[in-house]
C-alpha positions in Angstrom: 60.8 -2.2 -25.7 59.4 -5.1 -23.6 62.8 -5.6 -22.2 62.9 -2.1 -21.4 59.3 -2.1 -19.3 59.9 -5.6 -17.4 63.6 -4.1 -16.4 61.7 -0.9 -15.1 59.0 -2.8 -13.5 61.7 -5.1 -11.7 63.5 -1.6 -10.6 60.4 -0.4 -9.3 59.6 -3.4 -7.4 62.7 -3.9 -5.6 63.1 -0.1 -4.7 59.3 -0.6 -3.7 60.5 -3.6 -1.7 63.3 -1.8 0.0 60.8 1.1 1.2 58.8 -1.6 2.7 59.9 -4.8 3.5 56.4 -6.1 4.6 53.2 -6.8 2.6 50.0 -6.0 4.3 49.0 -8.2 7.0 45.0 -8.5 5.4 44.1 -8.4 1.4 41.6 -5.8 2.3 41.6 -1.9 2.6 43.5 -0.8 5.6 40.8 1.4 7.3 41.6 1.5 11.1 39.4 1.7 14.0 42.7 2.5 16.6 45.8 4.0 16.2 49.1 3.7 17.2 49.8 5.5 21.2 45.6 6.0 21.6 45.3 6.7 25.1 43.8 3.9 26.9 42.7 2.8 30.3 46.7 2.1 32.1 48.2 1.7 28.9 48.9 2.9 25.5 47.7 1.3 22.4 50.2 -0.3 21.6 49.8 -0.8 17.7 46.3 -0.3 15.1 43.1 -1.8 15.0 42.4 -2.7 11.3 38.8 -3.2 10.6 37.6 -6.2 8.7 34.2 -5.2 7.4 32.2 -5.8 10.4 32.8 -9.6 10.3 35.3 -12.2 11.4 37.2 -14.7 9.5 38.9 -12.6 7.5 42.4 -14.3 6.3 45.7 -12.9 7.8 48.8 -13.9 6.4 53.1 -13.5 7.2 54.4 -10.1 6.4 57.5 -11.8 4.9 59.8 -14.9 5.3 60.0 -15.7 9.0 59.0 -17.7 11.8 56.0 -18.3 14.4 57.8 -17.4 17.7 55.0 -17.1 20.3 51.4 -18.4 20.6 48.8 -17.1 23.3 45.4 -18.0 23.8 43.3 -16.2 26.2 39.5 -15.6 27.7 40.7 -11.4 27.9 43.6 -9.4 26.7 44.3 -10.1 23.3 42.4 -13.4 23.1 43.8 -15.7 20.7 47.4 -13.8 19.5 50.0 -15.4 17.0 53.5 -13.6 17.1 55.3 -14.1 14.0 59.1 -13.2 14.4 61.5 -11.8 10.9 64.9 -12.6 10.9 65.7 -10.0 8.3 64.5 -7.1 9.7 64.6 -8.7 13.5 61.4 -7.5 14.0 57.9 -9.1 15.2 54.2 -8.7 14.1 51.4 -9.6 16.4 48.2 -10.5 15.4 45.6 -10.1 18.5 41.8 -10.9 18.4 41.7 -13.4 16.1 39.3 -16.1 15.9 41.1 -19.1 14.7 44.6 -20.0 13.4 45.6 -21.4 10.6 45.2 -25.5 10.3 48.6 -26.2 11.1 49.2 -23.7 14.2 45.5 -24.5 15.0 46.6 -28.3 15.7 49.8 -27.4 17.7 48.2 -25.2 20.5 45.5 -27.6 20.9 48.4 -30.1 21.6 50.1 -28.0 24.0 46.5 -26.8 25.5 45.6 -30.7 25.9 49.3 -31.5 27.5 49.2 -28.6 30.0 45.1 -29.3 30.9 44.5 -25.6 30.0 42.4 -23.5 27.3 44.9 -20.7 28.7 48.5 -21.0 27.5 51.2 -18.8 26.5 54.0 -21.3 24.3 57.2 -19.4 22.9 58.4 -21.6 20.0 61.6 -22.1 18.4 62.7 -21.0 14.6 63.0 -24.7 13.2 59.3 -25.5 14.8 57.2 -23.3 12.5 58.5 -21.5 9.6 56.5 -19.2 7.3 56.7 -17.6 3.8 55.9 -13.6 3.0 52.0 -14.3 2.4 51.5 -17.5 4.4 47.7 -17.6 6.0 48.5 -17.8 9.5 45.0 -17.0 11.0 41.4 -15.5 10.6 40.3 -12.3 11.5 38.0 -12.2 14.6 36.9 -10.7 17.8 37.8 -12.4 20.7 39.2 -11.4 24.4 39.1 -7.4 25.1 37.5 -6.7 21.8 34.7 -4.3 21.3 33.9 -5.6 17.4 35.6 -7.2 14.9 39.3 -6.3 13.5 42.7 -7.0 13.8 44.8 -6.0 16.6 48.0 -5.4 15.0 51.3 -4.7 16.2 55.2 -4.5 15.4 57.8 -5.0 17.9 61.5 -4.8 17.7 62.3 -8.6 18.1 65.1 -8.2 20.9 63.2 -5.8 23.4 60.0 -6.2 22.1 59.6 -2.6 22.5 56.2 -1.7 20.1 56.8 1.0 17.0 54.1 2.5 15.1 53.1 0.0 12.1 51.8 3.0 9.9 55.1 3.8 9.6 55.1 0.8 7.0 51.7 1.6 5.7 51.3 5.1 5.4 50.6 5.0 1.8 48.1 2.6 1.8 45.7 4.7 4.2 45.0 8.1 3.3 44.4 11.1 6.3 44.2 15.4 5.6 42.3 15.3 8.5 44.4 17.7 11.2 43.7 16.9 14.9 40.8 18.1 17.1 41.5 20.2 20.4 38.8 20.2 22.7 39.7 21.6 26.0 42.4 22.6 28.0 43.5 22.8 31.6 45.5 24.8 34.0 47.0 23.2 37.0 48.5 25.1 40.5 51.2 22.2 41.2 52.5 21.0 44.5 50.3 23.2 46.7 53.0 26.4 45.5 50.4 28.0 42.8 47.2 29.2 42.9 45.0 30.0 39.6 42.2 32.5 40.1 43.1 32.7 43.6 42.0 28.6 44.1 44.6 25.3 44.3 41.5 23.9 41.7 42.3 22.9 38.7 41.0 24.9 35.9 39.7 23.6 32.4 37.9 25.0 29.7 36.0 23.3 26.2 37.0 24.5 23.2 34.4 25.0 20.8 34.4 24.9 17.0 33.0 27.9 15.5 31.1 27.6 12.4 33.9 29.1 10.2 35.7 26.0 11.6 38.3 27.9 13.9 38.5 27.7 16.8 36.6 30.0 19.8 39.3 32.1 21.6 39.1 31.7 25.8 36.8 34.3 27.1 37.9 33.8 30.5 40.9 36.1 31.3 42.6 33.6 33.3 44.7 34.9 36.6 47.5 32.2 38.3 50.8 33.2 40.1 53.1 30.6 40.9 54.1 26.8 39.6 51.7 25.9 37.3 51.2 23.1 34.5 49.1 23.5 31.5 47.3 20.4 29.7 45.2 19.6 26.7 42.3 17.3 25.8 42.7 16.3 22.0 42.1 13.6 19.9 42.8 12.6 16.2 40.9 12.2 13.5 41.3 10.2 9.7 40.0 10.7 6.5 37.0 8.9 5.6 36.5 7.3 9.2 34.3 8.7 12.4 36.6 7.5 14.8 38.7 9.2 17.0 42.6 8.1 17.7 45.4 9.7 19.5 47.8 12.7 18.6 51.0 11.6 17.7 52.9 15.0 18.5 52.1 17.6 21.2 54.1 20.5 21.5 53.4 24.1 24.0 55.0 27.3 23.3 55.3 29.9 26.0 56.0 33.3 24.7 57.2 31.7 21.7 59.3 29.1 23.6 59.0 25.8 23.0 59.0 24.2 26.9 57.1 20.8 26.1 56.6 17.8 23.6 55.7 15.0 23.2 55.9 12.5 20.5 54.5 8.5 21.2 56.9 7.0 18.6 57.3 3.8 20.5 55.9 1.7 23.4 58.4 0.1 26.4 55.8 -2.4 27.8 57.5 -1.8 31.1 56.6 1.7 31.5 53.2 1.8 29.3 51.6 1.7 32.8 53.0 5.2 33.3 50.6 6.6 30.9 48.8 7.4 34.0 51.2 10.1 34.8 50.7 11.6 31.5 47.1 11.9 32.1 45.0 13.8 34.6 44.2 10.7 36.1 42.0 11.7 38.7 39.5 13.2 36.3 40.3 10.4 34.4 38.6 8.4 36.6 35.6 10.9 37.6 34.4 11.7 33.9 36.3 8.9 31.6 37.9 12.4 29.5 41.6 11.6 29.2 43.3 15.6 29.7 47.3 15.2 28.7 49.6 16.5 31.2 52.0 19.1 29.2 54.5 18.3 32.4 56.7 15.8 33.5 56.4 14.4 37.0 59.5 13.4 38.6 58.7 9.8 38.8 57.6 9.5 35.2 60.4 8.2 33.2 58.4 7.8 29.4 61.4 8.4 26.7 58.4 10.4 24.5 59.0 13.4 26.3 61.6 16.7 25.7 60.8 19.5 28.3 62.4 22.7 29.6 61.9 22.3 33.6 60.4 19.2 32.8 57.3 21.4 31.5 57.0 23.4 34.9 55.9 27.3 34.4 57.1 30.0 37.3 54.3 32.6 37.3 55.9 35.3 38.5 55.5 38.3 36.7 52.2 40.4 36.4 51.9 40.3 32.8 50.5 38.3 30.0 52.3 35.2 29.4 51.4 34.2 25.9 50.8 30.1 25.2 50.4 28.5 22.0 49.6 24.3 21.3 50.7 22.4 18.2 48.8 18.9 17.5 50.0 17.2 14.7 49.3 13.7 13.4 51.8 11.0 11.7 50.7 12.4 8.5 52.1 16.3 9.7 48.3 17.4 10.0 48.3 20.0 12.4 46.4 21.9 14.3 47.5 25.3 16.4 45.6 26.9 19.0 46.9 30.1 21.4 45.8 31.3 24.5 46.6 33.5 27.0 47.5 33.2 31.4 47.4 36.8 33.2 50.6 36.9 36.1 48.7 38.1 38.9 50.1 38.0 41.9 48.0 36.6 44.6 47.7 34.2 47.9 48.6 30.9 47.6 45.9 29.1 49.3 46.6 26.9 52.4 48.1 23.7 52.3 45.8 20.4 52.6 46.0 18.7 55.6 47.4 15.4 55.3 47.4 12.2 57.0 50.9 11.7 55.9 52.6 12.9 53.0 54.1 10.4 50.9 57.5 11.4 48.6 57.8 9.8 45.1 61.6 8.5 45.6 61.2 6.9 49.1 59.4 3.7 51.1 56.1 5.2 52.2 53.7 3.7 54.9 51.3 4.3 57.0 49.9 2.7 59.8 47.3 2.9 62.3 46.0 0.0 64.6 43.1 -1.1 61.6 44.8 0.1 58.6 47.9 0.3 57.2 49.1 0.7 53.5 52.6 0.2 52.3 53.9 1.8 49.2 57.9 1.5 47.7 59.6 4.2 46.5 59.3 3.2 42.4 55.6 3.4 43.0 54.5 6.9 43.0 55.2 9.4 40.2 54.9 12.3 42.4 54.2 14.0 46.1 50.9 12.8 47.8 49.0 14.5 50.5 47.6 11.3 51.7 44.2 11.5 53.6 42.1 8.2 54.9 39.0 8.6 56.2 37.0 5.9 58.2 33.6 5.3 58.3 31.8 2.6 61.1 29.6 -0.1 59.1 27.3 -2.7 60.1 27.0 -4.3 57.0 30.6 -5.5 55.9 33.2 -7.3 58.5 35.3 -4.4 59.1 34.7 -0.5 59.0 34.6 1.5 55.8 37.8 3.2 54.9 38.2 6.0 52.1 41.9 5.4 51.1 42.9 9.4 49.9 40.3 12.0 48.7 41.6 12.0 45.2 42.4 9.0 42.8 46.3 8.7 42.2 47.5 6.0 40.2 50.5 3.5 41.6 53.2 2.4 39.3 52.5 -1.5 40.3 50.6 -3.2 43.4 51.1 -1.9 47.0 49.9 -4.1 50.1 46.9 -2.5 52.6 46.0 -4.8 55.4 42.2 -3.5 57.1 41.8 -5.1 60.6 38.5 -6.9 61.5 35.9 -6.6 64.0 34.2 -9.6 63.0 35.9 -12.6 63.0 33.5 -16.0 62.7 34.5 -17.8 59.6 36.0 -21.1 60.1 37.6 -21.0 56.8 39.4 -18.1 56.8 39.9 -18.1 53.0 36.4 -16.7 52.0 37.3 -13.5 53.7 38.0 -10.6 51.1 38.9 -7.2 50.9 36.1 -5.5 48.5 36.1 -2.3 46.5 32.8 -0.4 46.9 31.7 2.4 44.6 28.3 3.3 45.2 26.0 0.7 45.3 28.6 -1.3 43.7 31.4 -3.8 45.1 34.1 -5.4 43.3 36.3 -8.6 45.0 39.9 -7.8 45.7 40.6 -10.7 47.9 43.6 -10.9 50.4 45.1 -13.4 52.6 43.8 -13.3 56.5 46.5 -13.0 59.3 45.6 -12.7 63.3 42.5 -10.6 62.4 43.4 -8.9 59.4 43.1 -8.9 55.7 46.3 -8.0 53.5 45.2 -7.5 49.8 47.1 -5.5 47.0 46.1 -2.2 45.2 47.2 -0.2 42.1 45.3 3.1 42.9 44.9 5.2 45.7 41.0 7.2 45.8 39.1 3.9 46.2 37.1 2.9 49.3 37.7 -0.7 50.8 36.3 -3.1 53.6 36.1 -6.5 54.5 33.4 -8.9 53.0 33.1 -12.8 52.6 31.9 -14.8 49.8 30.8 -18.6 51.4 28.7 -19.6 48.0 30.2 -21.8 45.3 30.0 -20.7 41.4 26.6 -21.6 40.0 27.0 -24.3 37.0 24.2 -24.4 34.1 24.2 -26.7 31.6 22.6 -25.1 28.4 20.2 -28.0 26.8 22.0 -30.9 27.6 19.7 -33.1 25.6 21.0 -31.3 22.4 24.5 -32.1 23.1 25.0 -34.9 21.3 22.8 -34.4 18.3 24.9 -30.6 18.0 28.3 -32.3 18.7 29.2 -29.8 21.3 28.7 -28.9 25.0 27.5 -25.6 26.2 27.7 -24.5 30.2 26.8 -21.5 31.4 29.0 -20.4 34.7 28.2 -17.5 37.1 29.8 -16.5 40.6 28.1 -14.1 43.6 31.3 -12.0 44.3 34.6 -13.5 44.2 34.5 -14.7 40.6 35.5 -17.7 38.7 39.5 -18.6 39.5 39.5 -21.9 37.5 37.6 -24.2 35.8 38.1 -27.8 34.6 36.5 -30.3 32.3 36.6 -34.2 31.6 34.8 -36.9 29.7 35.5 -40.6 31.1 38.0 -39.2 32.9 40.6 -37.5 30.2 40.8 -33.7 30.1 38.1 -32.1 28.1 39.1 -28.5 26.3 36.5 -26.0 27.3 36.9 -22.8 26.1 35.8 -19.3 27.1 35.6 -15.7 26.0 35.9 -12.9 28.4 32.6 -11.3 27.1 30.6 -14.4 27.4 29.8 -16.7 30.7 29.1 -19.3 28.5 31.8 -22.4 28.4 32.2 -25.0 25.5 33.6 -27.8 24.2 33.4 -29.3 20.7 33.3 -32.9 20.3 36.8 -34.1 19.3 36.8 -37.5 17.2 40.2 -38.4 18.2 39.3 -38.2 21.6 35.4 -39.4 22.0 34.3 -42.1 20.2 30.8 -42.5 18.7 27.9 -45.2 19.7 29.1 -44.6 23.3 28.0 -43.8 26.9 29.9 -41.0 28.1 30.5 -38.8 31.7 31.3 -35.4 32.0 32.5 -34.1 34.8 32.7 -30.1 35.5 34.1 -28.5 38.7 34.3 -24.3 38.9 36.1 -22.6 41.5 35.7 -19.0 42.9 38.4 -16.9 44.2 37.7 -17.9 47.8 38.0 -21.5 46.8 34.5 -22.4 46.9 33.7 -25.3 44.4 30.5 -26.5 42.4 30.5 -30.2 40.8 28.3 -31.3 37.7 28.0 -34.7 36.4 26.1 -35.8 33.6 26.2 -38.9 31.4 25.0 -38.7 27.2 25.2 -41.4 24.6 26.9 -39.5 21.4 
C-alpha cells in the first residue's frame, strides 16, 4: 500500500512537473499588483507585478536549473534587474525592482561597476560564469528605479528574441480570479476627415455606468454618424480579492453580429511595444490620463495582437440601425458583453482642417519655414496628419514660441526640429536648449546649436517648444558630513535648475568611489567598503556633477574614518 501511494505521488509530481516546468519565483502568495499587457505610458507591461506584503527583502529564487545571463543596475527603468536564462525550455525570467542580489551576484556587479567607474551598467554573462539550481536565492524583493511600492517585476521572455509572454500562463492555478472585466466608456470616431458623427468631425464618448442590479446602463443617446468611422472602448480588469485594476486580455466588436475586430495581448515584441500608442486614443491620452482602445488598425501599426475585417474600419452608409456588440474577457475567460447601437444618417461631412502640411504615414515628411523646421521619416507616423504650427513672439525665452500641431500625435521613434534664434549672446554655445513648456511648466530637451539654430529631437507632435539656456552648475549638498564616518557611509544630496544631472562621479584618495542613486530620490551614497578604505586614516573625497549643458560643480572634503 505504501508502494502504491509514493508511486502515485511520484506520477503526480512529474505530470505536475510537465504542466509547469517552473516553481514560483517568491515562497509567498502570488497576489499581483499588474498584469500582463496593462496599458502603460508608450509601452505595454510587459510581464506581472507580484506584491510582497508591502515590504522589501523578500527572497527570490531560480525558476529551475539554469543560468544568470544578464545583469542591469539602474537609477530608473527596472532598477536593479537579474535575467536568469533556462536551457531546457530556452526561455528567460526577469526579476526587476529588486533591492539587492544575492551574495554571490551581489560581488560580481560591484566588480564590473568598480572596473567600468559606473553605478549604471548593463553586463550580459556567459553560461559557464553563473550557473543556478531550480530554487536558488538569486535576489531580495524591493522597490527600486520606476517603482511606485514594493513587489516584484516579473517577466518571461523567449530566450532567442526575447519577445515577453504572459507568466500567468505558468501560474494560473496559483492565483484565483471570477472577477469579469469592467467597461466604462466608449467612443465613436469620424476617421480621416471622411465621417462625421452627429453632424461634427468630434470624437464622441460616452461613461458607462453600473446600475445597481450590476448591469450595465444602456446609451440613452441615439447616436447619428454617416461615413468612416472607428468605434473604441475604455476597460479595465479586475481580480478576485484585489482592488486593483489590470488590463483586458481579449477585446472583441461585433457589428450586426459580425465579428470585425480583436484583440488579444498574448505577447510583447520590445521593438514595437512603443506602438501601443496607436492602439490608444493618444491624444486624450495625454489631455485626461484615460487610456480609450482603438477597436481599429491604423496603417502604420504593425502589433501581431490584432485580427480585423478592413482593419476595423466601419462604412456608414445606410440609414438604418447598425447594431454593435463588445466582448471583454480576461486570461481566466471572465467576460463581460455590452451592446449598443449607431443610427446611419446620412448627413454633411464637415469641412476639412486646414493644414500647414499634411504629412503621409509611408513617406519622408518635412516641413520648413525660415525659423522652424521639423523632419519626420516615413516609419515614424502610424497614420495621416493634418499638421498645423502656430507661432507665438516671446520676450522671455531666446527664440519665439512655437505650438508644434493642435493635437498630440505620438511618433514611432525621435524626429529632429531645429527652432532659429533671435538672441544669440552665449559664448558657450552648449548651454543653449530647446525647452518643452506646458503651462507654467518647462521641461529640458536640449539640442546641439548650428549658425543660429537649435536642432533637438522629439517623440510627439502637440507640444510647444522654444529656446532657453541653463548657465548654472548642479547644486552639491553634503548631508551631515560630520556623521560620515561614525555611520560608515556618505550621503550627498544633488539638484540641478533646468537641464538636469547628466553624470556624476565619486573618489576617495583618488580611486573611484561607488555612489549610488535611485530615480525617486536626489540623494547620492556610498557605503564605506573595507577593501577599499582603510580605518585610522585621513581621507579626500572628491565629487564633481554635471548638467546636461555641461556645467560642473566640485566638492571636496577631507574625514578621518
Amino acid at each position: 500500500m505504501k508502494k502504491s501511494f509514493t508511486l502515485l505521488l511520484l506520477i503526480y509530481t512529474i505530470s505536475l512537473s510537465a504542466q509547469n516546468p517552473y516553481r514560483s519565483p517568491l515562497d509567498i502568495p502570488l497576489i499581483l499588483s499588474a498584469n500582463f499587457g496593462e496599458l502603460r505610458p508608450n509601452h505595454f507591461h510587459s510581464g506581472i507585478d507580484i506584491k510582497t506584503q508591502g515590504v522589501v527583502n523578500k527572497p527570490v529564487y531560480a525558476m529551475a536549473d539554469g543560468y544568470v545571463s544578464r545583469i542591469s543596475v539602474s537609477p530608473s527603468g527596472y532598477g536593479l534587474a537579474i535575467y536568469i536564462d533556462y536551457p531546457e525550455t530556452k526561455q528567460t525570467s526577469v526579476y526587476g525592482h529588486i533591492n539587492k542580489f544575492a551574495p554571490k551576484i551581489a560581488a560580481y556587479i560591484k566588480k564590473k561597476q568598480y572596473e567600468k567607474e559606473s553605478y549604471r551598467i548593463d553586463v550580459s554573462l556567459d553560461a559557464n560564469e553563473i550557473p543556478v539550481k531550480r530554487g536558488d536565492l538569486v535576489a531580495y524583493s524591493g522597490n527600486t528605479g520606476s517603482s511606485g511600492g514594493p513587489h516584484v517585476h516579473f517577466e518571461i521572455r523567449n530566450a532567442e528574441d526575447q519577445v515577453a509572454i504572459d507568466p500567468l500562463e505558468y501560474y494560473k492555478k496559483d492565483i484565483e480570479d471570477s472577477e469579469a472585466p469592467l467597461l466604462k466608456g466608449i467612443a465613436i470616431y469620424p476617421l480621416n476627415e471622411n465621417g462625421a458623427v452627429d453632424f461634427s468631425r468630434d470624437t464622441y464618448r460616452k461613461s458607462i455606468a453600473v446600475l445597481k442590479n450590476g448591469n450595465y446602463a444602456s446609451l440613452k443617446d441615439t447616436i447619428q454618424a454617416w461615413g468612416q468611422i472607428g468605434i473604441g472602448v475604455y476597460t479595465n480588469d479586475r481580480m478576485t480579492g484585489t482592488t486593483n485594476i489590470y488590463g483586458v486580455r481579449k477585446v472583441r466588436l461585433f457589428c450586426d453580429n459580425k465579428e470585425i475586430y480583436s484583440s488579444d495581448i498574448s505577447s510583447i515584441d520590445f521593438g514595437k511595444t512603443r506602438m501601443i500608442n496607436s492602439l490608444i486614443d493618444f491624444d486624450y491620452w495625454v489631455r485626461r490620463k484615460v487610456f480609450y482602445q482603438k477597436s481599429f488598425i491604423e496603417p502604420g501599426n504593425t502589433l501581431s495582437i490584432y485580427k480585423a475585417v478592413n482593419n476595423g474600419y466601419i462604412d456608414i452608409s445606410e440609414e438604418r440601425l447598425y447594431i454593435f456588440r463588445y466582448e471583454l474577457e480576461d486570461l481566466y475567460g471572465n467576460q463581460t458583453a455590452y451592446s449598443f447601437c449607431i443610427k446611419g444618417r446620412e448627413q454633411t461631412i464637415p469641412q476639412r482642417r486646414r493644414c500647414a502640411q499634411n504629412f503621409i504615414w509611408n513617406q519622408d515628411n518635412h516641413y520648413s519655414d525660415n525659423q522652424f523646421s521639423l523632419g519626420i521619416p516615413k516609419d515614424r507616423l502610424y497614420d495621416n496628419v493634418c499638421f498645423t504650427l502656430k507661432k507665438t513672439v516671446s520676450q522671455k525665452y531666446l527664440s519665439d514660441i512655437f505650438e508644434v500641431n493642435d493635437k498630440y500625435i505620438p511618433l514611432h521613434d525621435f524626429c529632429d526640429i531645429s527652432i532659429k534664434m533671435n538672441k544669440d549672446s552665449l559664448v558657450n554655445k552648449s548651454q543653449y536648449g530647446i525647452i518643452r513648456i506646458n503651462g507654467k511648466n518647462e521641461s529640458w530637451v536640449g539640442g546641439i546649436y548650428k549658425d543660429g539654430y537649435i536642432s533637438g529631437r522629439i517623440r510627439e507632435l502637440g507640444h510647444t517648444y522654444a529656446i532657453s539656456t541653463d548657465t548654472k552648475a548642479p547644486i552639491i549638498t553634503p548631508i551631515q558630513p560630520e556623521r560620515w564616518a561614525r555611520q560608515a557611509e556618505i550621503k550627498i544630496r544633488l539638484s540641478d535648475n533646468k537641464s538636469g544631472i547628466s553624470s556624476y562621479k565619486g573618489t576617495i584618495d583618488g580611486e573611484f568611489a561607488l555612489f549610488e542613486n535611485d530615480v525617486k530620490s536626489t540623494v547620492y551614497s556610498y557605503k564605506f567598503d573595507p577593501s577599499r578604505i582603510k580605518k585610522g586614516e585621513t581621507h579626500k573625497l572628491i565629487f564633481i556633477a554635471t548638467d546636461a549643458c555641461g556645467n560642473s560643480a566640485n566638492y571636496e572634503y577631507e574625514f578621518k574614518y
